[in-house]
Structure formats: structure tokens, C-alpha cells
N, CA, C and O atoms as CSV, one atom per row, in Angstrom:
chain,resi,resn,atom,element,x,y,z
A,1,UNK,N,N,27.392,49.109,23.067
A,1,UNK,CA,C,27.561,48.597,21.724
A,1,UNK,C,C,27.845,47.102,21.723
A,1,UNK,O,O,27.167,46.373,20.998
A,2,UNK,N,N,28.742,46.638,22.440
A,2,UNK,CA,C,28.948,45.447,22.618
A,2,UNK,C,C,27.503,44.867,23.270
A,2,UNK,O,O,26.839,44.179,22.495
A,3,UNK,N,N,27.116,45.018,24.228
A,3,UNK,CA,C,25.962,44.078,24.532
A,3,UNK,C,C,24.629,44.084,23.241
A,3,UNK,O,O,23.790,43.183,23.250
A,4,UNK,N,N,24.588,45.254,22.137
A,4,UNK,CA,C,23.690,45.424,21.109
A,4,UNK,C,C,24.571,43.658,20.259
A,4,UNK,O,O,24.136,42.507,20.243
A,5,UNK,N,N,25.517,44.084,19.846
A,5,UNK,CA,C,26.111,42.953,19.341
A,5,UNK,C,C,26.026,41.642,20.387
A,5,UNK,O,O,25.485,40.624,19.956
A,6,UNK,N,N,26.251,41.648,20.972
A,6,UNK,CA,C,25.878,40.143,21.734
A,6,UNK,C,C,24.388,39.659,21.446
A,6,UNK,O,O,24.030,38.748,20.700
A,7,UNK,N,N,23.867,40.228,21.974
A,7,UNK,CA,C,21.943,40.124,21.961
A,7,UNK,C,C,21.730,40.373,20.452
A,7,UNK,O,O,20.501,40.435,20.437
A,8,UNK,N,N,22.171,40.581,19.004
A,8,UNK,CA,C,21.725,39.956,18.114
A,8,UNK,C,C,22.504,38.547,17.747
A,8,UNK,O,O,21.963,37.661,17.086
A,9,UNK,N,N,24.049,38.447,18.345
A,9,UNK,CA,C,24.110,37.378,18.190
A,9,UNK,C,C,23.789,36.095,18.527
A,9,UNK,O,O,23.926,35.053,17.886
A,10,UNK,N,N,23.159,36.389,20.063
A,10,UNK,CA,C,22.018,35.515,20.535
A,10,UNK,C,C,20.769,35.031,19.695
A,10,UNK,O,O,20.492,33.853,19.469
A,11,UNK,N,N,20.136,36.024,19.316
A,11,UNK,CA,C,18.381,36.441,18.542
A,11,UNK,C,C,18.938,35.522,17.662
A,11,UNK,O,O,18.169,34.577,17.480
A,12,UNK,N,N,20.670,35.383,16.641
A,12,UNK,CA,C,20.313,34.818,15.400
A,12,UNK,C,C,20.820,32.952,16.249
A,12,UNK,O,O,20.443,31.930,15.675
A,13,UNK,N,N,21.413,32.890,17.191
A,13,UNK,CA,C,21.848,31.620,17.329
A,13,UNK,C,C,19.983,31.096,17.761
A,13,UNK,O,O,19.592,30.027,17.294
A,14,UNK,N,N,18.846,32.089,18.786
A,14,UNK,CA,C,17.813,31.365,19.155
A,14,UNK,C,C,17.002,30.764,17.582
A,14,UNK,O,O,16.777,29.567,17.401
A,15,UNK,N,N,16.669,31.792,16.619
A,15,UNK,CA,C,16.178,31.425,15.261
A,15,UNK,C,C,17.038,30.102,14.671
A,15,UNK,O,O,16.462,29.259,13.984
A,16,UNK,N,N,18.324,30.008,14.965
A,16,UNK,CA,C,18.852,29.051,14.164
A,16,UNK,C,C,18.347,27.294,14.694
A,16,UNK,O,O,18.022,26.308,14.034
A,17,UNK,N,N,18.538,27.634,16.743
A,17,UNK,CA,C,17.828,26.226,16.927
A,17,UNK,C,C,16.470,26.374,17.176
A,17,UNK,O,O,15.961,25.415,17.756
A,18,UNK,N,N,15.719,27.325,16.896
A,18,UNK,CA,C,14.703,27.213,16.726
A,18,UNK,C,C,14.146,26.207,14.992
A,18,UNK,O,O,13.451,25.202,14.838
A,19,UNK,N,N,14.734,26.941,14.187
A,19,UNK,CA,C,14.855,25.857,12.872
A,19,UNK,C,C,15.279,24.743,13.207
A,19,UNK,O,O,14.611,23.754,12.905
A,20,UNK,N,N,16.374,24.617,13.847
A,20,UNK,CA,C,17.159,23.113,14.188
A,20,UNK,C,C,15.761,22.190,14.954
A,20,UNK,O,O,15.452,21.170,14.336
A,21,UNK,N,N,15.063,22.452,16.034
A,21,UNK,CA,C,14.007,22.146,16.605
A,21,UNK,C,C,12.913,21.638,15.170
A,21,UNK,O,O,12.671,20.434,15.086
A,22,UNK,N,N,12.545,22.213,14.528
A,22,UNK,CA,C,11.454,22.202,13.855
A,22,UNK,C,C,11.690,20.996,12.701
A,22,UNK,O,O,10.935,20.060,12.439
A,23,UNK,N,N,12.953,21.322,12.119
A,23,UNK,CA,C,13.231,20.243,11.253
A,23,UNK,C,C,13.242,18.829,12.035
A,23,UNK,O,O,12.640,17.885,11.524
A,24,UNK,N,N,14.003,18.646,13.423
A,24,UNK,CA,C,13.787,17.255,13.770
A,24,UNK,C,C,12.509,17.172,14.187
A,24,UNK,O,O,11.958,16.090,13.983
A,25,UNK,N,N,11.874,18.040,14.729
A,25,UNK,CA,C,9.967,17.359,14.410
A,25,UNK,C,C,9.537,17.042,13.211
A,25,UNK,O,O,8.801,16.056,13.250
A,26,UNK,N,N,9.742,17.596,11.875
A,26,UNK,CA,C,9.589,17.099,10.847
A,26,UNK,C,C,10.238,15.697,11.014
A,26,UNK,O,O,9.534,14.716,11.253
A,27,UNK,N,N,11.568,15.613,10.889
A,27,UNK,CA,C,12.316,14.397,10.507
A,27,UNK,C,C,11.669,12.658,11.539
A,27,UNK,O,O,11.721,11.481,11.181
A,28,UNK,N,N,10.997,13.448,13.156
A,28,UNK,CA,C,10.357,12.314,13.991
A,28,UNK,C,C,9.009,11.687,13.211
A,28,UNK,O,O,8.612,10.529,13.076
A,29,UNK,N,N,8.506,12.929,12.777
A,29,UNK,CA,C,7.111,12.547,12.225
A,29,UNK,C,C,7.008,12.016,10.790
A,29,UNK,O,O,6.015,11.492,10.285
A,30,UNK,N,N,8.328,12.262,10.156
A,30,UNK,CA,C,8.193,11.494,8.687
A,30,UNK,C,C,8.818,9.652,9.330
A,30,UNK,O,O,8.545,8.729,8.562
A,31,UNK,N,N,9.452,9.348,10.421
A,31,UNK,CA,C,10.343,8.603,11.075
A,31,UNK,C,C,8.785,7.796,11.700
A,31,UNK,O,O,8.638,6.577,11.607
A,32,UNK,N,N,8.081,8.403,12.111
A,32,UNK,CA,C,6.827,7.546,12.729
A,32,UNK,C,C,6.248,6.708,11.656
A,32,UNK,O,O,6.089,5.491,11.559
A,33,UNK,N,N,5.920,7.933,10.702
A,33,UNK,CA,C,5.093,7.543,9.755
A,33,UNK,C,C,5.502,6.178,8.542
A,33,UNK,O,O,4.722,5.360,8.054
A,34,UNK,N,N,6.578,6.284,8.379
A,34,UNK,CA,C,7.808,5.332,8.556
A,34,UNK,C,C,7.077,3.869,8.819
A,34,UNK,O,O,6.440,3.027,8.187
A,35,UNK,N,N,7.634,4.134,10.309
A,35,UNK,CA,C,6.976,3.239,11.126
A,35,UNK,C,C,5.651,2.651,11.158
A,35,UNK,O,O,5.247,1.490,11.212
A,36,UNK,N,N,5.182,3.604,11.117
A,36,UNK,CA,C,3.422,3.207,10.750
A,36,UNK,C,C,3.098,2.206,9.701
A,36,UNK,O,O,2.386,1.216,9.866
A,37,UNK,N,N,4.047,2.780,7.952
A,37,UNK,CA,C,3.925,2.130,7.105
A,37,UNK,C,C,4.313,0.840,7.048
A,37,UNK,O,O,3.531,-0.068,6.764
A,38,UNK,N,N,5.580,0.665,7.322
A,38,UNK,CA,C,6.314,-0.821,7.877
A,38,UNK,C,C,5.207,-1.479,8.524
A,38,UNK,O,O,4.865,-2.570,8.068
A,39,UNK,N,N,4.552,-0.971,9.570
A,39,UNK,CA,C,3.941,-2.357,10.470
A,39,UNK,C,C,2.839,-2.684,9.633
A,39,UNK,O,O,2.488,-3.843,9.854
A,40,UNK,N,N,1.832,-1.863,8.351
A,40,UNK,CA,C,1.297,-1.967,8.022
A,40,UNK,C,C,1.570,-2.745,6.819
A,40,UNK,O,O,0.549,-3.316,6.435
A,41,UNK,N,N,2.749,-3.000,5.980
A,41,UNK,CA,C,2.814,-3.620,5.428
A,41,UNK,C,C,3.692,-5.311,5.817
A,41,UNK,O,O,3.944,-6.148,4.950
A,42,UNK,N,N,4.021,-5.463,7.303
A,42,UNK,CA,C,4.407,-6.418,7.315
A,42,UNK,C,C,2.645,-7.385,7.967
A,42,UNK,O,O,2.213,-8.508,7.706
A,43,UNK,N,N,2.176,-6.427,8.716
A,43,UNK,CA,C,0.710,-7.255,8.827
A,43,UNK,C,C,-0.123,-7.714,7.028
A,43,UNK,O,O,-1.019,-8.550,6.911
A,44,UNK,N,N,0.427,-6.988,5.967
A,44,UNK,CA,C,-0.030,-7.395,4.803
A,44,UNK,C,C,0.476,-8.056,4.495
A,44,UNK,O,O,-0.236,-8.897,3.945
A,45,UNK,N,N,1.810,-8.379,4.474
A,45,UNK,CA,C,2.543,-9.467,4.373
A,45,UNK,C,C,1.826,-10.915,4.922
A,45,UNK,O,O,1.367,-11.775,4.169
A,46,UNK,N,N,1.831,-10.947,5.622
A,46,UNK,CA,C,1.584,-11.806,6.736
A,46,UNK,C,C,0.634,-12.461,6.156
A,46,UNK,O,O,0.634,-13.620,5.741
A,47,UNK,N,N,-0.580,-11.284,6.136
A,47,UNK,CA,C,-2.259,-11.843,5.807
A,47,UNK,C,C,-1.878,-12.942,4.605
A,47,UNK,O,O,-1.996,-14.167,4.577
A,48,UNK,N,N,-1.311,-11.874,3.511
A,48,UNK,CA,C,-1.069,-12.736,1.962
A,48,UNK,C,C,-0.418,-13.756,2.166
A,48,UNK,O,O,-0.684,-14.706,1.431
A,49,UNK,N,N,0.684,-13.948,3.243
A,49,UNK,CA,C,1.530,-15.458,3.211
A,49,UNK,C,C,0.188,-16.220,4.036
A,49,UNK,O,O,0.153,-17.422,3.775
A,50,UNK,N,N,-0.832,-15.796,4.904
A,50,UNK,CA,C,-1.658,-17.153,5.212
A,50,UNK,C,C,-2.850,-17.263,4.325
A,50,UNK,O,O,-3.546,-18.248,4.573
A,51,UNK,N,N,-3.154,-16.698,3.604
A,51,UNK,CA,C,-4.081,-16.301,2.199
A,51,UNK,C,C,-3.586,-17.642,1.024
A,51,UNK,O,O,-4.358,-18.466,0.534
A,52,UNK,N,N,-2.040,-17.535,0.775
A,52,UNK,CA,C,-1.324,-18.280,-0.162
A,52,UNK,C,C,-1.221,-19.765,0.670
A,52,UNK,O,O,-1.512,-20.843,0.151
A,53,UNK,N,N,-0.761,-19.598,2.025
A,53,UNK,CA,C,-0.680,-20.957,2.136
A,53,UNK,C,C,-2.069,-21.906,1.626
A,53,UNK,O,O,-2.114,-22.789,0.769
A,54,UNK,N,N,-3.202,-21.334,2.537
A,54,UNK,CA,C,-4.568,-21.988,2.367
A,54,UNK,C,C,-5.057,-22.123,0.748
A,54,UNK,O,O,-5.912,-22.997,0.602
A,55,UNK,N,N,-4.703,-21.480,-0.374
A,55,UNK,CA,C,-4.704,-22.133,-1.382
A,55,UNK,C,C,-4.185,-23.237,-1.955
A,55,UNK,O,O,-3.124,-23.753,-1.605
A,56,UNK,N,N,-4.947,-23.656,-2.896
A,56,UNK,CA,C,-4.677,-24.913,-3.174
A,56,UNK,C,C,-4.458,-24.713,-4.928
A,56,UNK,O,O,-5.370,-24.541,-5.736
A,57,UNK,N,N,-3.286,-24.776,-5.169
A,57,UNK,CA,C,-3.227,-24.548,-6.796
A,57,UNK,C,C,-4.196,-25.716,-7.812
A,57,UNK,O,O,-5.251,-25.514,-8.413
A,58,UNK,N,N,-3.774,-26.345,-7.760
A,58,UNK,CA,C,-4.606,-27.797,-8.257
A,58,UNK,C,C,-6.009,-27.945,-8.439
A,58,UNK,O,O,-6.620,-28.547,-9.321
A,59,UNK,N,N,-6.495,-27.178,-7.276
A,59,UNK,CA,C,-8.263,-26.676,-7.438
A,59,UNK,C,C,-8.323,-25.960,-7.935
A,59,UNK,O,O,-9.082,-26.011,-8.902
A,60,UNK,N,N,-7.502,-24.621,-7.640
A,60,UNK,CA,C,-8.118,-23.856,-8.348
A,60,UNK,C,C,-8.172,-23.836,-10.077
A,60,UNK,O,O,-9.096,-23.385,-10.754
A,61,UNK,N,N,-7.104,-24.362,-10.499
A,61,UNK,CA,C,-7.177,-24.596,-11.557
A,61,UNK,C,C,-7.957,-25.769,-12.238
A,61,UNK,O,O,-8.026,-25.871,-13.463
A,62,UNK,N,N,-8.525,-26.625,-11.389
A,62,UNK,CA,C,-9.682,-27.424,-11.924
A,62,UNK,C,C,-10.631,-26.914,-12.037
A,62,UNK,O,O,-11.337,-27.263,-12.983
A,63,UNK,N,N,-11.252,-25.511,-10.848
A,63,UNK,CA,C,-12.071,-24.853,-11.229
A,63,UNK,C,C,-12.045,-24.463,-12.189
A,63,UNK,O,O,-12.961,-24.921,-12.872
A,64,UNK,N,N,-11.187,-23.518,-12.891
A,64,UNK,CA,C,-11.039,-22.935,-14.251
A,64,UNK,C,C,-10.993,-23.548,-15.498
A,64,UNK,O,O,-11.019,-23.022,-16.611
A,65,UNK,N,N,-10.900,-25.057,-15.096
A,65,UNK,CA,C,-11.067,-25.581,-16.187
A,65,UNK,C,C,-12.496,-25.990,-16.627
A,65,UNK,O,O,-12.848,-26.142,-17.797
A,66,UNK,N,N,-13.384,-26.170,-15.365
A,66,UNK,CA,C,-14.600,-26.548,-15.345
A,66,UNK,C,C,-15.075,-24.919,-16.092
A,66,UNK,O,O,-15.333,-24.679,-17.272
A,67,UNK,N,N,-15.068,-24.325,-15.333
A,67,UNK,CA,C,-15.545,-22.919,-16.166
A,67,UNK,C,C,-15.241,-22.224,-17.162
A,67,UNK,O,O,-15.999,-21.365,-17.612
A,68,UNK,N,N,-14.272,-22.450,-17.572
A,68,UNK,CA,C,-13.959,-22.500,-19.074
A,68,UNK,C,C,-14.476,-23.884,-20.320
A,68,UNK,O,O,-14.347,-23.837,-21.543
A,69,UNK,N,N,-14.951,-24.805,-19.643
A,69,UNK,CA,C,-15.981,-25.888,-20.166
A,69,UNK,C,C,-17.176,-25.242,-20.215
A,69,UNK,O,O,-17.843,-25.293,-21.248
A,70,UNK,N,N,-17.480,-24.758,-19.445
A,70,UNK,CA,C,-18.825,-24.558,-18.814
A,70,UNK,C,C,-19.337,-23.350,-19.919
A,70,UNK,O,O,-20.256,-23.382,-20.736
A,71,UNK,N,N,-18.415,-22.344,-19.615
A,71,UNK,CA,C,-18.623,-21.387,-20.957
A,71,UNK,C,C,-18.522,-21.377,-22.521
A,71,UNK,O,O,-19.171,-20.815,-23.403
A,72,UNK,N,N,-17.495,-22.188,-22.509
A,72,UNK,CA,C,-17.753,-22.769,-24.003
A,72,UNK,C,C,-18.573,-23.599,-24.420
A,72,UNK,O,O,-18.847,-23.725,-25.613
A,73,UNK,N,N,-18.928,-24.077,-23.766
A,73,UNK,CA,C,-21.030,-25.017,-23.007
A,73,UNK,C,C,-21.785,-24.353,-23.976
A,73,UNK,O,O,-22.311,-24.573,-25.067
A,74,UNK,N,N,-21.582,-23.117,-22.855
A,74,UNK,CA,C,-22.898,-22.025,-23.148
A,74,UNK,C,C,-22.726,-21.100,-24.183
A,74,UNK,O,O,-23.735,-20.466,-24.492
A,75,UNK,N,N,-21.342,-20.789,-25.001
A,75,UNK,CA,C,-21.019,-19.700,-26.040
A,75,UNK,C,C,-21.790,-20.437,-27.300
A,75,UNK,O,O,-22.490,-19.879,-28.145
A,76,UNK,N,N,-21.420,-22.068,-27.182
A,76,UNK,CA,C,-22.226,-23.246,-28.265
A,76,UNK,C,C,-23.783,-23.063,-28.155
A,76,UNK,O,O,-24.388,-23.111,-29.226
A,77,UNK,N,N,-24.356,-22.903,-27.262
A,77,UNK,CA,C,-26.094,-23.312,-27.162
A,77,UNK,C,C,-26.083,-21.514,-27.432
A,77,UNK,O,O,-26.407,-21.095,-28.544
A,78,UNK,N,N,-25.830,-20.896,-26.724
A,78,UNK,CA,C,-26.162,-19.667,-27.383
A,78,UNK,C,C,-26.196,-19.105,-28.839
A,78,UNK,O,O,-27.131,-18.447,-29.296
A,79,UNK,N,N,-25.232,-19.395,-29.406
A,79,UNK,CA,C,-25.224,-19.188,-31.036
A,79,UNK,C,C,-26.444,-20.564,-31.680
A,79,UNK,O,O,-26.895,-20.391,-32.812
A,80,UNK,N,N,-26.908,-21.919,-30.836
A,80,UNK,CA,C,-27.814,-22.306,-31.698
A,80,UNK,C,C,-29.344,-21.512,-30.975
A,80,UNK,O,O,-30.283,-21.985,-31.616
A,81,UNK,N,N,-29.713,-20.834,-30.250
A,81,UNK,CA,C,-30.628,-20.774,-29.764
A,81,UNK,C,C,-31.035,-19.703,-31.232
A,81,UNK,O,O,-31.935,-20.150,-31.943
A,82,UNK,N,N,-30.491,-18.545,-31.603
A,82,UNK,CA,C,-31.137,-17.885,-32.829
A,82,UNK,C,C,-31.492,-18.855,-34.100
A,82,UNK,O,O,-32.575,-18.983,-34.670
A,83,UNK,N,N,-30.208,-19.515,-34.374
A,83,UNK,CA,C,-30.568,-20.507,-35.331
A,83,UNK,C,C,-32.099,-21.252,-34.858
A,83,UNK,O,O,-33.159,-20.994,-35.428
A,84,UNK,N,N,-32.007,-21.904,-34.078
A,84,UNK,CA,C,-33.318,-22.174,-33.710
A,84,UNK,C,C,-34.661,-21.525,-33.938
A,84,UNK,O,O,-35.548,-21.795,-34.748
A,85,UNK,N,N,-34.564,-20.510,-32.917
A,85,UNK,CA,C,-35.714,-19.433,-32.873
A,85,UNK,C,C,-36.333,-18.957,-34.742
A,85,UNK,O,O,-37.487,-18.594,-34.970
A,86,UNK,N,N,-35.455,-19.065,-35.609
A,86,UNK,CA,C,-36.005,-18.464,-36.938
A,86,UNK,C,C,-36.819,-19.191,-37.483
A,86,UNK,O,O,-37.340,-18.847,-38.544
């Protein structure tokens, strides 16, 4: 009787670190993945800080000003081209 009682109290301590086992594989692999994400966003980091340096605010916004000329250029000749055409 006693060894019946021992050997289930074994069976429930093996199930218990058997769970104990399984959850820290969960907990390594959410812990990698983790990891994974971090390096992936500090290499994005990175890219965007040498992305930002190599811009040049000043151009670009001269561009936009040229093209916002440029289109209001063309929004003008477009509305006379019907006038025209009749």
C-alpha cells in the first residue's frame, strides 16, 4: 500500500515537472523571439537614423515648392485648354 502511494506520488511530482519543463520552453522561445525582434528593430533604427542623416531638409522642401508651382502651372493651362478647344 505504501509503495502504491509513493509511485502515484512520484507519477504526479513527474507530470508536474514535466509541465514545469514545457512552460520554460515556451517562456525560451517567446525570450528568443524577443530577441529576434529587438535586433530587428534596432537594425531599423539604424537604417532610418542613416536615411535621416543623408537628407537634406532645405531641398527637399525646395522641391515641393517647385512642384507645387509646377502643378498649379498645370491646374491653370488645364482649365484654359477647354476654354480654348470650344
Amino acid at each position: 500500500m505504501r509503495d502504491l502511494v509513493r509511485l502515484r506520488h512520484q507519477v504526479d511530482q513527474y507530470f508536474m515537472m514535466e509541465s514545469q519543463l514545457k512552460s520554460l520552453g515556451m517562456q525560451i522561445s517567446s525570450m528568443q523571439t524577443q530577441a529576434e525582434i529587438n535586433s530587428a528593430l534596432r537594425a531599423a533604427t539604424s537604417t532610418m537614423t542613416k536615411v535621416n542623416d543623408k537628407m537634406d531638409i532645405k531641398d527637399i522642401q525646395q522641391v515641393m515648392k517647385q512642384f507645387s508651382k509646377a502643378s498649379e502651372s498645370m491646374g491653370v493651362k488645364m482649365e484654359m485648354v477647354p476654354r480654348v478647344s470650344r
